[in-house]
N, CA, C and O atoms as CSV, one atom per row, in Angstrom:
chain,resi,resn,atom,element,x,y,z
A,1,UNK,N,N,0.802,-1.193,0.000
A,1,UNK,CA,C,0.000,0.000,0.000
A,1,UNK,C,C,0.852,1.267,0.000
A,1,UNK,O,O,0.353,2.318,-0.404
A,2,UNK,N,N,2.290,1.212,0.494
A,2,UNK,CA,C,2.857,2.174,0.958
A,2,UNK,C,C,3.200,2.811,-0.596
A,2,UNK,O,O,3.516,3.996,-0.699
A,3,UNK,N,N,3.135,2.173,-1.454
A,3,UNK,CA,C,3.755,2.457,-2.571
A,3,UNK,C,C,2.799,3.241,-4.036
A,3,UNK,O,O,3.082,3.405,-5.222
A,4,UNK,N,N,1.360,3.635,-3.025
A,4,UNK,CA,C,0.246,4.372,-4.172
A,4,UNK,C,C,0.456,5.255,-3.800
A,4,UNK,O,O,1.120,5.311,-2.765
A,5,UNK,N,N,0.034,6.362,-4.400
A,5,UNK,CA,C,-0.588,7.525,-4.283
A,5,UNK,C,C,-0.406,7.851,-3.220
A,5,UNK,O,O,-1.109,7.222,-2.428
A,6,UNK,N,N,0.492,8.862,-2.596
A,6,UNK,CA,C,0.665,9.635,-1.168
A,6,UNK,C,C,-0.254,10.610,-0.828
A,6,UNK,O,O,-0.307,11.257,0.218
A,7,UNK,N,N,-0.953,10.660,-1.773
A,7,UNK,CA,C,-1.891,12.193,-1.334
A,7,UNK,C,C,-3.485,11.027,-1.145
A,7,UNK,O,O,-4.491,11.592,-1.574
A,8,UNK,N,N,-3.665,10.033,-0.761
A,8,UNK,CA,C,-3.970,8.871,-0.650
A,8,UNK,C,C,-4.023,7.954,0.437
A,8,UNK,O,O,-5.062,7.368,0.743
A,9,UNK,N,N,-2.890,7.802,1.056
A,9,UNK,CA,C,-3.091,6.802,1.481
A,9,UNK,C,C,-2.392,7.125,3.010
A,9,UNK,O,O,-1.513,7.962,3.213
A,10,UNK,N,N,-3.112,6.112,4.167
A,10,UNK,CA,C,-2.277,6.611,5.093
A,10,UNK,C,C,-2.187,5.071,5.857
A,10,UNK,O,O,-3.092,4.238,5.844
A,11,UNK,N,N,-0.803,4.917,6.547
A,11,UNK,CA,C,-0.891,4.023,7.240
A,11,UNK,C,C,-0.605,3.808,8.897
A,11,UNK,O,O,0.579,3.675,9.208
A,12,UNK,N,N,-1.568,3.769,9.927
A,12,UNK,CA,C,-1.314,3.937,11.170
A,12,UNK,C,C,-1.167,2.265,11.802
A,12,UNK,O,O,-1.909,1.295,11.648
A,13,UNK,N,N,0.147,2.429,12.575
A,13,UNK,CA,C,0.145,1.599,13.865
A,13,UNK,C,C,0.268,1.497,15.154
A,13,UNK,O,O,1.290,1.311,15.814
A,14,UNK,N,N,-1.003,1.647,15.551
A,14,UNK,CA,C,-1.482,2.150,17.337
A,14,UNK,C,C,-0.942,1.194,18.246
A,14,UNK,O,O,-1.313,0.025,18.341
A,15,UNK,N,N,0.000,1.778,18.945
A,15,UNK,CA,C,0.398,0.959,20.067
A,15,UNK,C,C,-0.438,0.645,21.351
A,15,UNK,O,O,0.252,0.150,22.243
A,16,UNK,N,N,-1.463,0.775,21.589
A,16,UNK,CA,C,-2.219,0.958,22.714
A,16,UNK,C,C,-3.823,1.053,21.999
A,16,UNK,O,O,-4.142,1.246,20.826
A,17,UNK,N,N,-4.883,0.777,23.547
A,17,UNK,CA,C,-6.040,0.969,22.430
A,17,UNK,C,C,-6.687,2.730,22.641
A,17,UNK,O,O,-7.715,2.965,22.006
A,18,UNK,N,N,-6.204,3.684,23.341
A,18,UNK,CA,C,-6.142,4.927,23.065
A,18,UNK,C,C,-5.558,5.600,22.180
A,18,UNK,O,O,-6.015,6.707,21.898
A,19,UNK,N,N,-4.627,5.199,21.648
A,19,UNK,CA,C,-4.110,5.086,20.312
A,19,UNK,C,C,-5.276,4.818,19.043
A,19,UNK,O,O,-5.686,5.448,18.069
A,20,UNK,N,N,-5.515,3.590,19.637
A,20,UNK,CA,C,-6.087,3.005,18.317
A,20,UNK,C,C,-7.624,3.512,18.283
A,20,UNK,O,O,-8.266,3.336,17.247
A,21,UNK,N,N,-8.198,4.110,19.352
A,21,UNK,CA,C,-9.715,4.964,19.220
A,21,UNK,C,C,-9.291,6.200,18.283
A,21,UNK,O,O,-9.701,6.541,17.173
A,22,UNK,N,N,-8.400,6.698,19.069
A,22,UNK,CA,C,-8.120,8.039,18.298
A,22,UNK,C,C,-8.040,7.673,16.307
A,22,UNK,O,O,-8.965,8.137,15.640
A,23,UNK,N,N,-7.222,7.084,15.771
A,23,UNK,CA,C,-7.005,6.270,15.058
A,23,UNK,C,C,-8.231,6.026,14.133
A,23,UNK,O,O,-8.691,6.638,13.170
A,24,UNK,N,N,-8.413,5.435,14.481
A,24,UNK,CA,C,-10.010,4.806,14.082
A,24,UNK,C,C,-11.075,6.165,14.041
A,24,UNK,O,O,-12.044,6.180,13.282
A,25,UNK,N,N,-10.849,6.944,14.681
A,25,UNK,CA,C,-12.171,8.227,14.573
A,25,UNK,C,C,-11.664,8.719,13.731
A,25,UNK,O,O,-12.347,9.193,12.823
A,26,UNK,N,N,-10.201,8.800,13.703
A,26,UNK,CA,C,-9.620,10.252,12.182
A,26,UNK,C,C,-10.017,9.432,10.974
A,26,UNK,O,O,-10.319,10.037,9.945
A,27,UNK,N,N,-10.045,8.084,11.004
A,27,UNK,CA,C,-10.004,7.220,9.931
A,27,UNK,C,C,-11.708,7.405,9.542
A,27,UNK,O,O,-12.237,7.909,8.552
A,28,UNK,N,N,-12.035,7.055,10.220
A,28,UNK,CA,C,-13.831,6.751,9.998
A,28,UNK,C,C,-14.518,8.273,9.809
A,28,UNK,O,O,-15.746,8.361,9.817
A,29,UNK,N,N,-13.590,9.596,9.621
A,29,UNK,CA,C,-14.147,10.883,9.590
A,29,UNK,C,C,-13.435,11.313,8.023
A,29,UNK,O,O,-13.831,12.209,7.277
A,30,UNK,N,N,-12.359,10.446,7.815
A,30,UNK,CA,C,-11.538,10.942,6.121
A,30,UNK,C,C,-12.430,10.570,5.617
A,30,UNK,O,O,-13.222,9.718,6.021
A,31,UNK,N,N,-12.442,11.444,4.177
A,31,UNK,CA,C,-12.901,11.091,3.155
A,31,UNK,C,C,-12.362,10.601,1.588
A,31,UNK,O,O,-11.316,11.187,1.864
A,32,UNK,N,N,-12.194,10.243,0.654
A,32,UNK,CA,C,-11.687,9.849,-0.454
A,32,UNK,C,C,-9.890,9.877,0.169
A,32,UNK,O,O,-9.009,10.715,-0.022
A,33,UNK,N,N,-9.881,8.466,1.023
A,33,UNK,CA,C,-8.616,7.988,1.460
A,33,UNK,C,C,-8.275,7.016,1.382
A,33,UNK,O,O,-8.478,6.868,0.177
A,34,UNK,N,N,-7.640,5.584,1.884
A,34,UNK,CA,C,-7.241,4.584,1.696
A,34,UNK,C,C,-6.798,4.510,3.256
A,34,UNK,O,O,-5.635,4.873,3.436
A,35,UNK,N,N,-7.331,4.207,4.129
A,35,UNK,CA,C,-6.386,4.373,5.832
A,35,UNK,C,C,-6.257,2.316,5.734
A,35,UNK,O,O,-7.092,1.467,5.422
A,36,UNK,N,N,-4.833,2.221,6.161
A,36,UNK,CA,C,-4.871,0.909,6.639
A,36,UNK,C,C,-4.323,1.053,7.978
A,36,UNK,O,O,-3.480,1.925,8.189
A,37,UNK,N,N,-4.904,-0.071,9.315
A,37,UNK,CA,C,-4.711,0.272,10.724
A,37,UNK,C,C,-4.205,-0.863,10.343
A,37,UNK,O,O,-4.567,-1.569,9.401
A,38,UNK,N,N,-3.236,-1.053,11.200
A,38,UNK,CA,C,-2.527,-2.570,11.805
A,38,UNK,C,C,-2.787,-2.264,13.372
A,38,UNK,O,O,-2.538,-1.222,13.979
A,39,UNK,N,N,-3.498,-3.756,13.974
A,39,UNK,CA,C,-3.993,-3.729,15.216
A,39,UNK,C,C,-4.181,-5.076,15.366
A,39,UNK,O,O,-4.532,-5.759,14.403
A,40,UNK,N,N,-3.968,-5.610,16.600
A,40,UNK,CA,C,-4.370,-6.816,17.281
A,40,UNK,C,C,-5.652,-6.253,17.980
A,40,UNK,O,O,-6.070,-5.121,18.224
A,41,UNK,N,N,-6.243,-7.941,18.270
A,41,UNK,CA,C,-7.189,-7.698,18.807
A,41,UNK,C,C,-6.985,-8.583,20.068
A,41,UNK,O,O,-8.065,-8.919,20.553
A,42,UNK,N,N,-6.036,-8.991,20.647
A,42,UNK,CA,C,-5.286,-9.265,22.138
A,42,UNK,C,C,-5.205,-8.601,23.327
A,42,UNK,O,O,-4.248,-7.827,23.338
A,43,UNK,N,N,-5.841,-8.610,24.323
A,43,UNK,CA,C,-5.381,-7.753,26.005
A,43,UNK,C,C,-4.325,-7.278,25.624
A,43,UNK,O,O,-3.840,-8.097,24.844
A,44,UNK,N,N,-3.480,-6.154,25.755
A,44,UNK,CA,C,-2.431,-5.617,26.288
A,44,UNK,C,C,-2.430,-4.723,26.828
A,44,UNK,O,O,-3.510,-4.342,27.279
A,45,UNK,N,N,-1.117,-3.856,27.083
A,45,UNK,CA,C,-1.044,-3.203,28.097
A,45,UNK,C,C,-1.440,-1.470,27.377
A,45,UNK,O,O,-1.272,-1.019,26.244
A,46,UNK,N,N,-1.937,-0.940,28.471
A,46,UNK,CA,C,-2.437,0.493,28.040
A,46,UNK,C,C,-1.193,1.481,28.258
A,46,UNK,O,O,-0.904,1.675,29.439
A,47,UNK,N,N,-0.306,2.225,27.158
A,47,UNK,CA,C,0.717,3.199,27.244
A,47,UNK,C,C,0.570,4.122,27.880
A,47,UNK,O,O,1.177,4.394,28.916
A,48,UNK,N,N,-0.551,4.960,27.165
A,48,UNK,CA,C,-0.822,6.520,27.212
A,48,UNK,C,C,-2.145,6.949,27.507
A,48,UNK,O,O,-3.134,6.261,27.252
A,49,UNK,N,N,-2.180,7.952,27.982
A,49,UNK,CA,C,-3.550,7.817,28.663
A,49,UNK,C,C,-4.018,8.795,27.836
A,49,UNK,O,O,-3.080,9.458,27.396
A,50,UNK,N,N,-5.563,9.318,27.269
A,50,UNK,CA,C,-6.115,9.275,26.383
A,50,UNK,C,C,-5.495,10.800,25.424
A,50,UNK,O,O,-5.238,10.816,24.220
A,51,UNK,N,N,-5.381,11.945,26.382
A,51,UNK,CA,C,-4.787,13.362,25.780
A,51,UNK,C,C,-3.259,13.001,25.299
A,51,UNK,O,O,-2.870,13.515,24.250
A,52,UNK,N,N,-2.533,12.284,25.905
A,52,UNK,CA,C,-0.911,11.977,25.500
A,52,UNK,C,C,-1.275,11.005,24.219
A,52,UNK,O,O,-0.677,11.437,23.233
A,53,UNK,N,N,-2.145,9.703,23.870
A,53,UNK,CA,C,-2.344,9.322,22.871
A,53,UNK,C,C,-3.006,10.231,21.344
A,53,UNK,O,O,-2.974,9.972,20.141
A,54,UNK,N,N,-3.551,11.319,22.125
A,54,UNK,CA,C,-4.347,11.921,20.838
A,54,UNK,C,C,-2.752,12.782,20.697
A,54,UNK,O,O,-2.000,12.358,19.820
A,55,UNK,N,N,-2.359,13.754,21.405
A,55,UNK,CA,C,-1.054,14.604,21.229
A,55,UNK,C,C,-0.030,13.582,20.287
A,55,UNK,O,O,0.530,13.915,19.243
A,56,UNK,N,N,0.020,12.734,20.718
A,56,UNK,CA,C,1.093,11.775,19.722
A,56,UNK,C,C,0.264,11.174,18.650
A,56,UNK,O,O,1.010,10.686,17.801
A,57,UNK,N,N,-0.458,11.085,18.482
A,57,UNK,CA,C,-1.103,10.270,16.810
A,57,UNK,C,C,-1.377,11.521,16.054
A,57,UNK,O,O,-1.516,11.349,14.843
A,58,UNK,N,N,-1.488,12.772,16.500
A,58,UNK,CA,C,-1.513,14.114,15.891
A,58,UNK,C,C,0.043,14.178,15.027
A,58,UNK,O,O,0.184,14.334,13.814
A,59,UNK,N,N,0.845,14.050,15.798
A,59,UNK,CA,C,2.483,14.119,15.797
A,59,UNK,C,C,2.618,13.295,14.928
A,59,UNK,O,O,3.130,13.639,13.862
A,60,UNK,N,N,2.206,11.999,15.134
A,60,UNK,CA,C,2.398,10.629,14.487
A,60,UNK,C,C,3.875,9.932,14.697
A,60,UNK,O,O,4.112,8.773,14.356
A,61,UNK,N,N,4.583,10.584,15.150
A,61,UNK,CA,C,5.835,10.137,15.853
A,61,UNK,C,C,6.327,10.767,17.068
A,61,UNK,O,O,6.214,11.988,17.174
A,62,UNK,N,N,6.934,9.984,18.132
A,62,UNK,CA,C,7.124,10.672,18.792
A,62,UNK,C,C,8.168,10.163,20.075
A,62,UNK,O,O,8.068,8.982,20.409
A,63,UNK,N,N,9.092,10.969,20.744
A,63,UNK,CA,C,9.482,10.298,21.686
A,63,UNK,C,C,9.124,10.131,22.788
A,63,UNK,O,O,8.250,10.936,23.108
A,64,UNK,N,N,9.391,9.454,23.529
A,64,UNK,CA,C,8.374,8.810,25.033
A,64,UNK,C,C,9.278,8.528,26.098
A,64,UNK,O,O,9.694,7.498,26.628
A,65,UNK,N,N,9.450,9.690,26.244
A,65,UNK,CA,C,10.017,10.512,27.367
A,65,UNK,C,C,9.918,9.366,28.975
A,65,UNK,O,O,10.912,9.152,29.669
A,66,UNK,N,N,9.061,9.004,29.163
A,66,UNK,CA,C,8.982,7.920,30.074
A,66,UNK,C,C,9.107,6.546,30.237
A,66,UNK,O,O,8.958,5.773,31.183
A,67,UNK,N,N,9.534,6.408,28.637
A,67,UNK,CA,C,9.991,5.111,28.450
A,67,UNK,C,C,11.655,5.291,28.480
A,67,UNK,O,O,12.302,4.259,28.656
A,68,UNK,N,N,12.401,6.589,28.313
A,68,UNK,CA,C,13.362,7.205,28.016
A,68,UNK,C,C,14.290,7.350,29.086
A,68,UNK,O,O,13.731,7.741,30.110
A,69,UNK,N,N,15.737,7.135,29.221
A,69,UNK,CA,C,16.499,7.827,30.461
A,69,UNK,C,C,17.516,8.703,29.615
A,69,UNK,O,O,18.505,8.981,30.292
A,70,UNK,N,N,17.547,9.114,28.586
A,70,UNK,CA,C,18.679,9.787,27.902
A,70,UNK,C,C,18.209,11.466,28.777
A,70,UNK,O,O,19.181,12.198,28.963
A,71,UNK,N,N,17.061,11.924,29.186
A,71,UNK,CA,C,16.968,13.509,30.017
A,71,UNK,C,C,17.055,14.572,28.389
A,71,UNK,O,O,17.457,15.722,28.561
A,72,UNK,N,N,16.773,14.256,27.270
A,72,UNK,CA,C,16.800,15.405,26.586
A,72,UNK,C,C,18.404,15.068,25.703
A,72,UNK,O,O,18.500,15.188,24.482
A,73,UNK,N,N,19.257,14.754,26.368
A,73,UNK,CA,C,20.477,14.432,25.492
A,73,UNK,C,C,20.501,14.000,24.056
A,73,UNK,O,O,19.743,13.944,23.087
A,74,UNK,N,N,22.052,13.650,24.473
A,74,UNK,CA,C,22.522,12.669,23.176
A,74,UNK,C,C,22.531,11.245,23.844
A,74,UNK,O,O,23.244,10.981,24.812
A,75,UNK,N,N,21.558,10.225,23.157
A,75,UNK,CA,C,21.474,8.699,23.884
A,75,UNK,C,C,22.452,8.072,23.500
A,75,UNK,O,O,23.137,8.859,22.848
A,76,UNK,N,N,22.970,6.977,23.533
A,76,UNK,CA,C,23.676,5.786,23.573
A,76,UNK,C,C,22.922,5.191,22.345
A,76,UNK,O,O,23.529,5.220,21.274
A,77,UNK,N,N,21.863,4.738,22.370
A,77,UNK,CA,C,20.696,4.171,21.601
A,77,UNK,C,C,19.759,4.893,21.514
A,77,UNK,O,O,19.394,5.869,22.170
A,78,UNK,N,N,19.170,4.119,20.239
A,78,UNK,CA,C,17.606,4.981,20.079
A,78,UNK,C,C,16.955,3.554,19.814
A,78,UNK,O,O,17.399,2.916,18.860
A,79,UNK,N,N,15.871,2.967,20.635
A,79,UNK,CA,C,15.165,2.514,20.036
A,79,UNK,C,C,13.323,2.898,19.200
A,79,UNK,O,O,12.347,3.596,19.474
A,80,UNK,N,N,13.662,2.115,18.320
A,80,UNK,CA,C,12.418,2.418,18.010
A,80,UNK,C,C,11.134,1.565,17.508
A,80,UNK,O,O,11.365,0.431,17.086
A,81,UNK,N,N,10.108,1.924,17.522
A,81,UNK,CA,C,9.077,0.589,17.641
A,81,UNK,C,C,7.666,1.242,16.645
A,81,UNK,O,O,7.613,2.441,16.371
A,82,UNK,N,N,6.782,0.425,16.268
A,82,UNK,CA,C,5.515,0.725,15.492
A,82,UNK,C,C,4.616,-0.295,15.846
A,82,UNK,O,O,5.068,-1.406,15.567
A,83,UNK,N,N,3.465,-0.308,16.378
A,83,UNK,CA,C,2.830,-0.950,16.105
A,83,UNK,C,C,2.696,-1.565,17.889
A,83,UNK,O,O,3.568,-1.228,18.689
A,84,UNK,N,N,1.315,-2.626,18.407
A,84,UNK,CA,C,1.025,-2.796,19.687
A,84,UNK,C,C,2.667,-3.774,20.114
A,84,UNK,O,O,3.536,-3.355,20.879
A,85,UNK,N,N,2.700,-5.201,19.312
A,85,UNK,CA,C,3.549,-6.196,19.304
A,85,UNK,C,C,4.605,-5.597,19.520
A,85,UNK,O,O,5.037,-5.580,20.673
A,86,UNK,N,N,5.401,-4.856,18.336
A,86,UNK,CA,C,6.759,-3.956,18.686
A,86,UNK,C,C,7.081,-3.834,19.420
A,86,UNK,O,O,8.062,-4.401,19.902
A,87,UNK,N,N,5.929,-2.436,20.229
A,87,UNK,CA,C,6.144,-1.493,21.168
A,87,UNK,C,C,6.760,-2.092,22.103
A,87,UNK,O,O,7.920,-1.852,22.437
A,88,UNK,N,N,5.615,-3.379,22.872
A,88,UNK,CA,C,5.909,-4.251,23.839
A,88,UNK,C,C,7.189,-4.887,23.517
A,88,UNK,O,O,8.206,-4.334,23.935
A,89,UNK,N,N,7.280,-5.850,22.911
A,89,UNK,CA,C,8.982,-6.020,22.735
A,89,UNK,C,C,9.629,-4.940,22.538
A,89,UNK,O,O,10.689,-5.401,22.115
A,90,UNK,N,N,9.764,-3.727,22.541
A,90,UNK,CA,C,10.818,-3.049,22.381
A,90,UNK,C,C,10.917,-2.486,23.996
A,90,UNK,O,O,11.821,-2.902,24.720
A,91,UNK,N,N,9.956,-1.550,24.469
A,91,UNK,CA,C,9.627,-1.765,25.806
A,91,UNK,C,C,10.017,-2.762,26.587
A,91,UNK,O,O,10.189,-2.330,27.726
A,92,UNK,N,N,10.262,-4.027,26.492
A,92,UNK,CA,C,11.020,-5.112,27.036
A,92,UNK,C,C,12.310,-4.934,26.979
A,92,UNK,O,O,12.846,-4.957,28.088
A,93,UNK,N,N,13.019,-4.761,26.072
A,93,UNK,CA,C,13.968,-4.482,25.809
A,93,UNK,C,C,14.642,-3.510,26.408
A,93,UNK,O,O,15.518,-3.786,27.228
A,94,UNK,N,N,14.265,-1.968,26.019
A,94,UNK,CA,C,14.739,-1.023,27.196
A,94,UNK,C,C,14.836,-1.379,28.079
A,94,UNK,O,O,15.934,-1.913,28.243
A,95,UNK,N,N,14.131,-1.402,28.999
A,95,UNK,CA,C,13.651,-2.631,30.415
A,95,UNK,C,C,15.137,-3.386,30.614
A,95,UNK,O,O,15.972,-3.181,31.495
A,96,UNK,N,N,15.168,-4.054,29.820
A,96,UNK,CA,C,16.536,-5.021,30.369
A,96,UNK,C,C,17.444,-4.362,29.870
A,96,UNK,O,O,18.455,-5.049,30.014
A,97,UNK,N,N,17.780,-3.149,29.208
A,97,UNK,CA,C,19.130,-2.612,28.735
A,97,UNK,C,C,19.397,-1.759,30.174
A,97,UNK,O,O,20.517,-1.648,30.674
A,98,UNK,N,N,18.341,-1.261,30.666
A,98,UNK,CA,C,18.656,-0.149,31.666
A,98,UNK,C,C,18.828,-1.006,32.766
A,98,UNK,O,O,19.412,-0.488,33.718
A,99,UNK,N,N,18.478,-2.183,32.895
A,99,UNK,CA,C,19.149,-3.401,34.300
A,99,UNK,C,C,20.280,-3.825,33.918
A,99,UNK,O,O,21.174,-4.139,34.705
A,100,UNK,N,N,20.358,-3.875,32.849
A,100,UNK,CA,C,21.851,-5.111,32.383
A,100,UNK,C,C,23.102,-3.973,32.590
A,100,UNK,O,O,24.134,-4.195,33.223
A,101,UNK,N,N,22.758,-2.711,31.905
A,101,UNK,CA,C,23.432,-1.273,31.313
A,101,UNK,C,C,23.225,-0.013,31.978
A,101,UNK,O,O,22.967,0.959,31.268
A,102,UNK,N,N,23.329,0.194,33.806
A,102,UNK,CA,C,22.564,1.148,33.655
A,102,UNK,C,C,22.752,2.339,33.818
A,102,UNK,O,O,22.003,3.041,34.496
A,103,UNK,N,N,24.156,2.905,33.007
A,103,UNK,CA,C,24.802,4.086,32.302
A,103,UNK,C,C,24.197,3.841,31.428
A,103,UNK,O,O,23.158,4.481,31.596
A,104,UNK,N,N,24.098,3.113,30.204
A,104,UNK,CA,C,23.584,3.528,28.820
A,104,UNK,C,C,22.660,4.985,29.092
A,104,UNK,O,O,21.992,5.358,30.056
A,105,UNK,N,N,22.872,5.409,28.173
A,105,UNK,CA,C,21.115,6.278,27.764
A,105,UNK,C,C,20.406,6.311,26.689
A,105,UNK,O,O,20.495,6.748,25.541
A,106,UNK,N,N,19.603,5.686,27.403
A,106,UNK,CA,C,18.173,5.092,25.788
A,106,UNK,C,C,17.244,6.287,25.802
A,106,UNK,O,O,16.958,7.144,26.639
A,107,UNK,N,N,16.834,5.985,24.400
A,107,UNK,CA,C,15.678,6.826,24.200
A,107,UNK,C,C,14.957,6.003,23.173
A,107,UNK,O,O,15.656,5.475,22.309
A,108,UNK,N,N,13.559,5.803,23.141
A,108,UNK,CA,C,12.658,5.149,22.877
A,108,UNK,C,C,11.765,6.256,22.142
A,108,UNK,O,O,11.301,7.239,22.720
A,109,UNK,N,N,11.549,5.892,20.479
A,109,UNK,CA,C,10.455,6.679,19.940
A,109,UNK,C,C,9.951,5.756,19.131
A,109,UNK,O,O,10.405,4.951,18.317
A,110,UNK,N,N,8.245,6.248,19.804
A,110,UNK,CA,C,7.477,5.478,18.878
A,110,UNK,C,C,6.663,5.544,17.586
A,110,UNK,O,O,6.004,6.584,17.614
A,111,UNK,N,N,6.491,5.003,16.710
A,111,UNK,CA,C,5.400,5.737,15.473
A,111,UNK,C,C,4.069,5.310,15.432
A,111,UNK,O,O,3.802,4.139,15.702
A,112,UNK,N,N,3.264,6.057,15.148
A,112,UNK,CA,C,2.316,5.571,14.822
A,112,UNK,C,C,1.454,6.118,13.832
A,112,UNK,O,O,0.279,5.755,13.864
A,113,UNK,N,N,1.790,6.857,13.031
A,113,UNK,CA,C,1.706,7.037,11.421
A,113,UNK,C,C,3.020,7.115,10.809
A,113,UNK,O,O,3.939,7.865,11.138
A,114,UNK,N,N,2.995,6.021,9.630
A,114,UNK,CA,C,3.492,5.325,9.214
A,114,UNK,C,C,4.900,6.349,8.084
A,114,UNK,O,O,6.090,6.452,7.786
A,115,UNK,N,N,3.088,7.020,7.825
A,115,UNK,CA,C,3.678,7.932,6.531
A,115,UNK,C,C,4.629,9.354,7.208
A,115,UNK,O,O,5.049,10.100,6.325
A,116,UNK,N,N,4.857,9.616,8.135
A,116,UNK,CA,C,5.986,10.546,9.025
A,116,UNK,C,C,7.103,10.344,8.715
A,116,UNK,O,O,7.997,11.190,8.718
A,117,UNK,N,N,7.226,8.971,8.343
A,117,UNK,CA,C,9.070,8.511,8.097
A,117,UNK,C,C,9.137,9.039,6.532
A,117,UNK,O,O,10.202,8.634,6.066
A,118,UNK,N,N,8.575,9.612,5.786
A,118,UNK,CA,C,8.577,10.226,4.707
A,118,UNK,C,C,8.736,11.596,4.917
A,118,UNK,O,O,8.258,12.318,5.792
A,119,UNK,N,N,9.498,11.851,3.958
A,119,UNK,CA,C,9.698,13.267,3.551
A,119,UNK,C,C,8.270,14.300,3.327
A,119,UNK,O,O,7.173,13.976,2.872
A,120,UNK,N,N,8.614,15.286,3.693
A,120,UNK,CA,C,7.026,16.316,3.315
A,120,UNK,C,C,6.520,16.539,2.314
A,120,UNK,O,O,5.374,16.897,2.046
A,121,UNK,N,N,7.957,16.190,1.299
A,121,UNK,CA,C,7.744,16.972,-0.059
A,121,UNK,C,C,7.408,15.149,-0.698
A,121,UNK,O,O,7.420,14.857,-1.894
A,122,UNK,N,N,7.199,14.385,0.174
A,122,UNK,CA,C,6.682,12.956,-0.889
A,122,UNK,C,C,5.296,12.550,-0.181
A,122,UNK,O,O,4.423,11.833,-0.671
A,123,UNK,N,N,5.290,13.187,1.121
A,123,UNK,CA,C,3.630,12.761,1.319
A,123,UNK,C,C,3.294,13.352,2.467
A,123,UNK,O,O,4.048,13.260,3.435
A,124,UNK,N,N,1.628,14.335,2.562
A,124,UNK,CA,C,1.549,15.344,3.215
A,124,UNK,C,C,1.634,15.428,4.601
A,124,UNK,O,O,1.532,16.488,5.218
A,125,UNK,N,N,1.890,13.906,5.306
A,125,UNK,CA,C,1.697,14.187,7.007
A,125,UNK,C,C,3.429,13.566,7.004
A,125,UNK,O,O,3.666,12.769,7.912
A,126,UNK,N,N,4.577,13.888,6.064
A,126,UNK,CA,C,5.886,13.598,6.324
A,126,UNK,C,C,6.469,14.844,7.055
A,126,UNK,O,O,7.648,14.856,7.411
């Protein structure tokens, strides 16, 4: 899909299901679009609580400052994640870098529109 029409198409992956309401309302309110959601439909864990999920799916990328110990710096690592599955494994991950490592400084950003990792001038929410 990623590869039609940019003025077209959008692709979101909600890490959370406040995420994925928000998500789903911008989607179900476009008109002459193409939205594809990637979403489980599995228990997991809730990230962001409902104003920090709408502020970041606005953004569509973003860093997460509380998943984060880098303080604003320059990190050691960046991880980064899309989507519910990811998140959680990547979130795991930090998790054990900051026990195993815990000088490193991570910073954790997550996406959840797809089309952000694009340039502005190739598609309008880059």
């Amino acid at each position: 899909m990623v590869n039609k029409k940019a003025d077209i198409i959008r692709v979101y992956l909600p890490p959370d299901a406040n995420t994925l309401l928000y998500v789903a309302d911008t989607c179900l309110r476009s008109h002459d679009l193409i939205n594809v959601v990637v979403a489980g439909k599995q228990p997991a864990p809730q990230w962001l609580s409902m104003d920090a999920a709408i502020k970041h799916c606005r953004a569509g990328i973003g860093i997460w400052n509380w998943a984060s110990n880098d303080e604003g710096g320059e990190p050691d690592v960046v991880m980064a994640c899309a989507g519910d599955v990811p998140t959680l494994e990547t979130l795991a991950a930090v998790d054990y870098l900051r026990r195993a490592v815990p000088s490193l400084k991570v910073r954790l950003v997550n996406v959840v529109d797809l089309m952000t990792l694009q340039p502005s001038e190739e598609h309008p929410h880059g």
